[in-house]
C-alpha angles and dihedrals in degrees: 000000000000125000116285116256124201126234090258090059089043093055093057091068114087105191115179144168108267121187109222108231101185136358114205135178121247110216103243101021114107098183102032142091126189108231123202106202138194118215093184098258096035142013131225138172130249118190094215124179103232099106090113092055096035140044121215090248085055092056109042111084086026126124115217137169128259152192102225110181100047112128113271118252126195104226113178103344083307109123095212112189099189139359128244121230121249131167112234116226127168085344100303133116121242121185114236097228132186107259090220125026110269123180120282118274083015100158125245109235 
């Protein structure tokens, strides 16, 4: 178990559904896809490690949750403003999804 966070620190994250637009390779990159979101009144791009669970035809279309206002890292060559959320088992990534289509940038709540 993690270390406890208080509501305060929970309120500073703003994690919201996203719609992938495009999923793209990064040369170089063996783990990674270039995605291209939609957060309803803007788009950005996240560089996310799933490409050995998903293909890029899986993923375009798809809605997925997302933390939007973590601090953008370049990663290989890849400027990613956000990360998606994905549960971890066995070591593989699988993306956290609305269970019904929901607006895009809805929040999470």
């Amino acid at each position: 178990m993690k270390e406890t966070i208080n509501f305060g620190d929970w309120q500073k994250l703003d994690i919201r559904i996203a719609k992938i637009i495009k999923a793209e390779d990064i040369e170089g990159a063996d783990k990674l896809y270039k995605l291209t979101i939609s957060l309803g009144d803007e788009e950005r791009t996240l560089a996310a490690g799933i490409k050995d669970s998903y293909s890029k035809e899986e993923l375009e279309g798809s809605q997925i949750v997302v933390l939007a206002n973590l601090e953008p890292k370049e990663l290989k060559g890849v400027l990613s403003q956000g990360m998606l959320l994905a549960a971890d088992s066995d070591g593989k990534p699988f993306l956290l999804k609305p269970d019904k289509e929901v607006p895009e940038g809805t929040e999470v709540m």
